[in-house]
N, C-alpha and C positions, 0 to 999 in steps of 0.2 A: 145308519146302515143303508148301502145302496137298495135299490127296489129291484126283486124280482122281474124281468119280463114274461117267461112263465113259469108258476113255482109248480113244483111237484108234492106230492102229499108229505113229504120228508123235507119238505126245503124249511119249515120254520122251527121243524124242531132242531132241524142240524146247525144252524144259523147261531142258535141258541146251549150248546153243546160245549160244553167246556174241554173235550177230548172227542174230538171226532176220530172215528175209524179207529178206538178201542181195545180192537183182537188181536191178538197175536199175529203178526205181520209174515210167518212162516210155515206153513203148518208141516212141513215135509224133514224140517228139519228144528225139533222142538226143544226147550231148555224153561225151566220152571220158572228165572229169575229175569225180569225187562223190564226196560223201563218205558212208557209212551211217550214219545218229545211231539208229540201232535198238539195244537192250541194255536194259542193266541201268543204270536212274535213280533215283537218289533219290528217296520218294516218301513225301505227308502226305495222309491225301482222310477225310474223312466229314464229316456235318453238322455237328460240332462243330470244326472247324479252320475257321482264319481264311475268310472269305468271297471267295470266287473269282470271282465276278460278272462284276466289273467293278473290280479291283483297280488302285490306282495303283504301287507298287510291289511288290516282293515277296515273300514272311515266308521268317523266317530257316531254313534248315536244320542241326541237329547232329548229334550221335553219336544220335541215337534214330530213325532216319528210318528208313522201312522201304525195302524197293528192291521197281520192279516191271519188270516186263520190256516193255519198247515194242516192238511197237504194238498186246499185247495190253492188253484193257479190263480194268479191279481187276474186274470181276465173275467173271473168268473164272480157271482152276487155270492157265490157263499166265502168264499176267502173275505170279503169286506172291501174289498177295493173296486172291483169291479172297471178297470182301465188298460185297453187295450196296447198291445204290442211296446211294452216295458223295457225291451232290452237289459238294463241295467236293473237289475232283483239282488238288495240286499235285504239278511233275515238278520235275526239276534234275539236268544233269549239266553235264560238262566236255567239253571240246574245245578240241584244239590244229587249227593248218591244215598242211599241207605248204610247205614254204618257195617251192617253184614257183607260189605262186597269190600271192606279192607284187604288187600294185599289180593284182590284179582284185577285181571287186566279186564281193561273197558273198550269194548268196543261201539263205535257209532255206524249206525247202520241206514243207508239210502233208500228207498225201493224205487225211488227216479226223480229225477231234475233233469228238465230240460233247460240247456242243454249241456253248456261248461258248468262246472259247482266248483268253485276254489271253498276247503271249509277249514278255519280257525278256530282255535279252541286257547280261549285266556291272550286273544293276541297275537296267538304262535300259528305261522301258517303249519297245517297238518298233510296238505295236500288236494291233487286236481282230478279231476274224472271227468271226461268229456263221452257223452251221448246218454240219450233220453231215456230211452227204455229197457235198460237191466239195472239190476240194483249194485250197489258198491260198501264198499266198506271200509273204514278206518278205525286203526288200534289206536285209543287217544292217552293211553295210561301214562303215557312221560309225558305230558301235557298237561297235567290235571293240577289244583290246589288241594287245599283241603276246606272245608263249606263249599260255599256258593262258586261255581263255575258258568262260565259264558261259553255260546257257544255262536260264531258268526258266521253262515253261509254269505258268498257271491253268486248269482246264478248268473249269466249271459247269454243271450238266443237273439241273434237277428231274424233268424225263421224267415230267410233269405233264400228256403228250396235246396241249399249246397249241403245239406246232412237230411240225414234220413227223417222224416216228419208226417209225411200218409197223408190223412189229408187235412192235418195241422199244418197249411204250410200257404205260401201266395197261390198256388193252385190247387189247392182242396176244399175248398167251399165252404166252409165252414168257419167257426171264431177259433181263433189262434189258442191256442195252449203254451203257457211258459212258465221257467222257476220252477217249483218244490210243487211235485205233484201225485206223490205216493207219502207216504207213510214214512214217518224219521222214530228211530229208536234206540234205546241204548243196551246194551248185554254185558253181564259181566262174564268173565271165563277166568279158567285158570288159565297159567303162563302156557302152558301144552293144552292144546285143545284141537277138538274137532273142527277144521276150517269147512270144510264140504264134504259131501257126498255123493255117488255116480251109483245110480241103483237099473241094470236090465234086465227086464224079464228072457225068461225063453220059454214058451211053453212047449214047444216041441222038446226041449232037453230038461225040461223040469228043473229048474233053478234058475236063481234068482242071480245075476254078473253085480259084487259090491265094489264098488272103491272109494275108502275114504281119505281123502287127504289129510295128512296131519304130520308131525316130526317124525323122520326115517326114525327105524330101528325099534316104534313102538307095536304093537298087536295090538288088533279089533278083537272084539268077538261080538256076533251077531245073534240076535235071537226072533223069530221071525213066530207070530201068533195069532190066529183064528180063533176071535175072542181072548176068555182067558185062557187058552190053551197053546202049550209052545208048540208047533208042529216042526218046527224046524232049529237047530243052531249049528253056527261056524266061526270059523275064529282065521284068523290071516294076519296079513303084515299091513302097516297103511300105506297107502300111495299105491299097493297092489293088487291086483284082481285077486277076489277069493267068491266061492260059491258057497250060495245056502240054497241046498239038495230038496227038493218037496217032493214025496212019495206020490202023494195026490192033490195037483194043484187046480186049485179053483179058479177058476178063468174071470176073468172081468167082461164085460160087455154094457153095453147101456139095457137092455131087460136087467142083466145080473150084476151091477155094479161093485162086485165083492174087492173087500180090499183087505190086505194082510196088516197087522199091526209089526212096528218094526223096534227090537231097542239095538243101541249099540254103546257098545262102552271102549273105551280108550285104555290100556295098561301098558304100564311104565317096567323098565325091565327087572322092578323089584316086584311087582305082580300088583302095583296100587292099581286100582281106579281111577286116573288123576279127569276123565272128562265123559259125559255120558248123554247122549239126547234120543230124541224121538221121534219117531216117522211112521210111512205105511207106503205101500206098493201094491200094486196090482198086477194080475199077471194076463198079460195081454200081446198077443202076437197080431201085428199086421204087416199083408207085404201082397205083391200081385200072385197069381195063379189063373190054372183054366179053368173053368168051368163047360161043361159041353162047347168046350173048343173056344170059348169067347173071353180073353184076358178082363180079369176083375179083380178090384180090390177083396183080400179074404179076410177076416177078422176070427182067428182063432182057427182058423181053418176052415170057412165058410163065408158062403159071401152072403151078407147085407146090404141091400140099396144105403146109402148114402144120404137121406132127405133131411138139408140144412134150413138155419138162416143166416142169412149173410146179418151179423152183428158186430152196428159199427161203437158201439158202445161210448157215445156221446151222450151228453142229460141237458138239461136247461140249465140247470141252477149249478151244477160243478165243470161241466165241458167236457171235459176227459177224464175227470173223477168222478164214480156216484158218488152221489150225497153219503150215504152211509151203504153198510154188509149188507146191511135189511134189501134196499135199495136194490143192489145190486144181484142176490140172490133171488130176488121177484121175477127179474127179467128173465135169471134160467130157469125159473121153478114153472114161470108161462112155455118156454121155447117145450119145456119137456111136457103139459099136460096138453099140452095143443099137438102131441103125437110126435114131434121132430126128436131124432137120436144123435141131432150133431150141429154146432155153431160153428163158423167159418167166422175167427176175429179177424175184425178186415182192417188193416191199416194200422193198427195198435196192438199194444198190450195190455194186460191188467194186471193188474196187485194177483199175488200168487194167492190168494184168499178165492177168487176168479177160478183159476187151476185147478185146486181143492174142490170146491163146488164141483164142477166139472168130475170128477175123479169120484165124488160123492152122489151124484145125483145121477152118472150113465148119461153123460153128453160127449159124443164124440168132439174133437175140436181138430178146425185146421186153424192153423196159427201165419196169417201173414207177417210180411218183414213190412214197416213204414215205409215209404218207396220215399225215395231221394228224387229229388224233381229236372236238377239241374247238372245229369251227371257229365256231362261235358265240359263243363267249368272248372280249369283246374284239376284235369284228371291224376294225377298221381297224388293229392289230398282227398278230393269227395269220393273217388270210389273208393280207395281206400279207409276211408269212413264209414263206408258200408260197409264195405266186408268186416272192418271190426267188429262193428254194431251186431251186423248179421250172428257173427259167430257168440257173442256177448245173450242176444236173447235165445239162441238155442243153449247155451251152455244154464244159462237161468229157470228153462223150463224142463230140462228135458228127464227129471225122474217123476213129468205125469204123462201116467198109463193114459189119461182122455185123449192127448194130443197126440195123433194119428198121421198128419201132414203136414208140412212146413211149404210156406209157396214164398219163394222168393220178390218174385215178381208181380205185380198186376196190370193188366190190359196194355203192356209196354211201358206204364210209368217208371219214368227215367232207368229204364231197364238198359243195360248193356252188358257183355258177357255174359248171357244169359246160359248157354250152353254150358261154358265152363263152372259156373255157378252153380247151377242145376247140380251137375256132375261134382263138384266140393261139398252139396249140402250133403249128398247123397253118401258120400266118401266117409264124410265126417259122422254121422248118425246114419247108418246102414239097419236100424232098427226101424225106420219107420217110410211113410211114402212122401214125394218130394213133386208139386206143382208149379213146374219150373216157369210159366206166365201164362197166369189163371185169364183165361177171356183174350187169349193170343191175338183172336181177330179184330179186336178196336183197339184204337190208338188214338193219343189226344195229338191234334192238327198241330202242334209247334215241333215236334219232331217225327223223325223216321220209323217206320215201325221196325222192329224187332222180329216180331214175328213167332210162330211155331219154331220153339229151339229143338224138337225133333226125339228128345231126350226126357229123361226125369219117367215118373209113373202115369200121367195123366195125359192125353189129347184133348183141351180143356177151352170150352167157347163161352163167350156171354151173348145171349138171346133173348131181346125185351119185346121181342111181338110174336103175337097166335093170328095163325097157330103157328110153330118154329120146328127146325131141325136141327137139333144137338149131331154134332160129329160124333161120328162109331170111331169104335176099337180101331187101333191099326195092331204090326204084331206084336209088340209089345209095351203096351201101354191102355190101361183102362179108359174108358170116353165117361168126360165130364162135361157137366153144365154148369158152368163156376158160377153163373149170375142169368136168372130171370123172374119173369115177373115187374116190380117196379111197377107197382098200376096205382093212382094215386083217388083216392077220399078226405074228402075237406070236411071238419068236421069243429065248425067255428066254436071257437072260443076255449081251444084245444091246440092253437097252432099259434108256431112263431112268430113275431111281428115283422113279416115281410113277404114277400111277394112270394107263393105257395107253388110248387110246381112237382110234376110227376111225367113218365114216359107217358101215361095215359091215364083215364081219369073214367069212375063208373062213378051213380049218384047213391047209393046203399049200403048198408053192410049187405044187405041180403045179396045184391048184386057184386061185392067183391066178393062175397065166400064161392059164390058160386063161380065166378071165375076163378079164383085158386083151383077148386074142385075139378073143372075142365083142364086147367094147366096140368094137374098131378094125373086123370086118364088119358090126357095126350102124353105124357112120359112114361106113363106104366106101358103103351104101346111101345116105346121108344127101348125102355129097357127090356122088354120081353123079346124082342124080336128084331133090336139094333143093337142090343147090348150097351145101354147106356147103364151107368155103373152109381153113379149120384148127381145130387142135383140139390141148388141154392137161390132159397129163395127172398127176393129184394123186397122188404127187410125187416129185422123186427119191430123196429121203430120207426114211426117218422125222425128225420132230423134237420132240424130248424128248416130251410126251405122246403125239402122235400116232405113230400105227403103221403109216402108210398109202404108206409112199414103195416106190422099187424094192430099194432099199439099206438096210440098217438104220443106226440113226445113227450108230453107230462106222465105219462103212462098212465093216465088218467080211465081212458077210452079204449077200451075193447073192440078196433074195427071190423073184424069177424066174427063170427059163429063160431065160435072154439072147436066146441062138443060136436061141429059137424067137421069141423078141420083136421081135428084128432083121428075122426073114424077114416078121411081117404088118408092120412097121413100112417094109418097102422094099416090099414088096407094095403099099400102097397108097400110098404117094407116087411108085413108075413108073407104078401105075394114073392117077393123076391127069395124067401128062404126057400122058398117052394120051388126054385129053380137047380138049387142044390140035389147029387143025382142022389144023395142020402136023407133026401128029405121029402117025401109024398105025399104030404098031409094036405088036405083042401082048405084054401082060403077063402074064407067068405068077407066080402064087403059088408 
């Protein structure tokens, strides 16, 4: 097995983990019967093996094949391979079914590969899905034997900047991510089933907007439960809007994270049951309003300061995958006891495991799109590749209540029709707010700036020096501070192997807490009396070069005072409730 550079307190057990990443790969939308295709797969990838593109069928595998561990990427020490920029990623394992899933249809399920996946099953090509970060899915039931079945992915990524990538890409600074990098699984269903679900709250109108997908002509019916108690049901057509009505609906918010339990069953026009799963919803309203004349984000009808971290959600030992749930639920169970009520995913996405938490634990989320690098190349393919993509990871996330705003763009990267964009996200999911290029005012020196598209919900700058001035409201649009901070703590034998760098650099924790501390009374200045509306701070972790997070990157190290971080961090978001003209209570630091 290759060697760790730096491990994390998870990296030997996961190494050694016969099924990494375990859970249930869905939680939003649940079924009792799966199977895990996570492990240990046969595996061929570099530039010099057969071409993975767009292959018609599959190359052979023998005794010389190496194994790597799914659903880590071959870049990384926990997959087993640990070798960079592969291009060419073939997989292959086996699988039997359980005898109880006779005469259901089987489906195989993605949660991401970057970035083409051609996938075979017994030889037979099945089909292709191109882009990294939404999940896909293949019916493989005519495909199948009976015992032992194979099952052979192709993966291909030149991670050439011309598809969407953030900062997995030749200009993101970071180790490259490629190949099968979520989670592979198998379901069985009947022949009629539940394909998806569209779940919107309204709290102003007290119910819940359902649509499920599945064969015209069948009826839902919904049942909607506060514990074990049903408080709500409704029944409708699939494919069409139908409501479940709540007398008195309980709001979500990160203080109050409540969430509704959801069932739904499928019937056939003889009144069977033929498909039935599970979920939860939260009922959660965000959009702008005034406040004493000063446009801000409301959440539920009030407004909330906004107090992030920018979370780019990189590890040592997986790259773009944690190591394991445990893992990854650490880093938000820190973001929430250190006082923050919201992560800003910067550049990626995560397994909807990620989403859940979030939905569970009362973490606001803004959700960036991976920024495409080189959108001028070939424009009637790459951006068009984005906008697929774009619309692919909103369609993926978007029945969680956490996820508050979607930002197209960042600081210009490879941003183009930014206005029109902005104005499409917004179109397209009118339930939530839209930061149409987070940090408008920097721009990377290889192209043009783009600039303030003028439009979307935000007026949104990044500022990495004190003391700073975040732009105010205009009239309509809330004023944001997508990105500051960045102040960097070296904290040997805690950091990547390579040359360490930050915007600037204190020698302490005691002297980083207390500069955090001064950064958050110079913005409670900012909000009280400029109407700054939120703010994000750089970041939770270090990652590999940088030095500047709360955590060091093994998450080892605790580089602040938490328990003093938490108090300005609730300090000023009770302060900002108090800005509310129905809210007079005194806040004390």
């Amino acid at each position: 097995m290759p060697k760790a550079d730096l491990p994390t307190r998870w990296t030997d057990t996961v190494m050694h983990t016969a099924v990494p990443w375990a859970e249930y790969p869905r939680p939003q939308l649940r079924r009792s019967e799966w199977q895990c295709l996570n492990g240990w797969w046969d595996y061929k990838g570099g530039k010099q093996i057969s071409s993975a593109k767009a292959p018609d069928k599959p190359i052979s595998f023998d005794l010389d094949n190496e194994s790597i561990h799914v659903p880590f990427c071959p870049e990384s020490v926990l997959s087993g391979i640990k070798r960079d920029q592969e291009v060419n990623m073939w997989y292959q394992r086996k699988f039997s079914l359980p005898a109880d899933w006779k005469g259901k249809d089987l489906l195989l399920h993605f949660e991401g590969v970057l970035h083409k996946a051609t996938v075979f099953i017994n030889g037979q090509k099945v089909g292709m899905h191109e882009g990294g970060y939404e999940s896909f899915t293949f019916n493989i039931t005519s495909y199948l034997h009976k015992g032992e079945n194979t099952i052979t992915v192709a993966a291909y990524d030149t991670n050439d900047g011309t598809a969407p990538s953030g900062k997995n890409s030749p200009r993101g600074d970071y180790t490259f991510t490629s190949g099968i990098w979520q989670s592979v699984w198998l379901e069985p269903v009947s022949h009629i089933h539940i394909q998806n679900i569209r779940l919107t709250p309204s709290v102003q109108q007290k119910r819940l907007a359902l649509q499920v997908t599945a064969k015209n002509g069948l009826n839902v019916l919904a049942v909607a439960l506060k514990g074990d108690s049903i408080v709500a049901t409704a029944s409708g057509q699939a494919n069409n809007l139908f409501y479940l009505n709540l007398l008195h609906p309980k709001t979500w918010s990160p203080d109050h994270p409540f969430l509704y339990d959801l069932k739904l069953k499928l019937v056939n026009q003889k009144g069977q049951v033929v498909d039935s799963v599970l979920s939860y919803f939260g009922m959660r309203d965000i959009r702008l309003g005034k406040v004493n004349g000063v446009i801000r984000p409301l959440l539920n009808g009030q407004f909330v300061f906004q107090m992030g971290l920018l979370d780019q959600g990189y590890w040592p030992d997986g790259i773009l995958t944690p190591p394991s749930s445990e893992a990854l639920q650490y880093d938000m169970e820190i973001t929430k006891a250190a006082g923050f009520n919201l992560i800003r995913k910067h550049m990626k996405t995560e397994s909807k495991r990620f989403y859940y938490l979030a939905d569970k634990l009362g973490l606001l989320v803004w959700q960036d799109m991976p920024a495409i690098w080189y959108q001028d190349k070939d424009t009637a393919v790459n951006r068009s590749r984005f906008r697929k993509e774009l619309k692919g990871l909103i369609d993926d996330h978007y029945n969680s209540p956490s996820i508050v705003a979607w930002v197209p763009f960042n600081e210009n990267w490879g941003a183009f029709d930014v206005k029109q964009i902005t104005d499409w996200v917004k179109n397209y999911d009118s339930t939530r707010l839209v930061n149409g290029n987070s940090g408008y005012n920097n721009n990377p020196s290889y192209q043009k700036a783009y600039g303030d598209p003028g439009n979307g919900d935000f007026v949104d700058t990044h500022l990495y020096g004190v003391p700073f001035k975040p732009v105010e409201p205009d009239s309509h649009r809330a004023a944001s501070l997508g990105e500051f901070g960045g102040v960097g703590l070296f904290v040997p034998g805690h950091m990547w192997p390579v040359e360490n760098n930050a915007y600037r650099y204190v020698a302490t924790k005691t002297a980083l807490t207390d500069d955090y501390i001064f950064s958050i009374e110079h913005i409670y200045q900012y909000m009280r009396y400029h109407g700054l509306s939120s703010a994000i701070y750089t970041q939770t972790t270090d990652v590999e070069h940088e030095v500047n997070g709360i955590l060091t990157y093994d998450r080892a190290v605790k580089k602040m005072n938490l328990k003093r971080i938490r108090k300005i961090n609730r300090w000023l978001i009770n302060s900002s409730k108090d800005i509310n003209p129905d809210n007079r209570s005194d806040s004390l630091r």
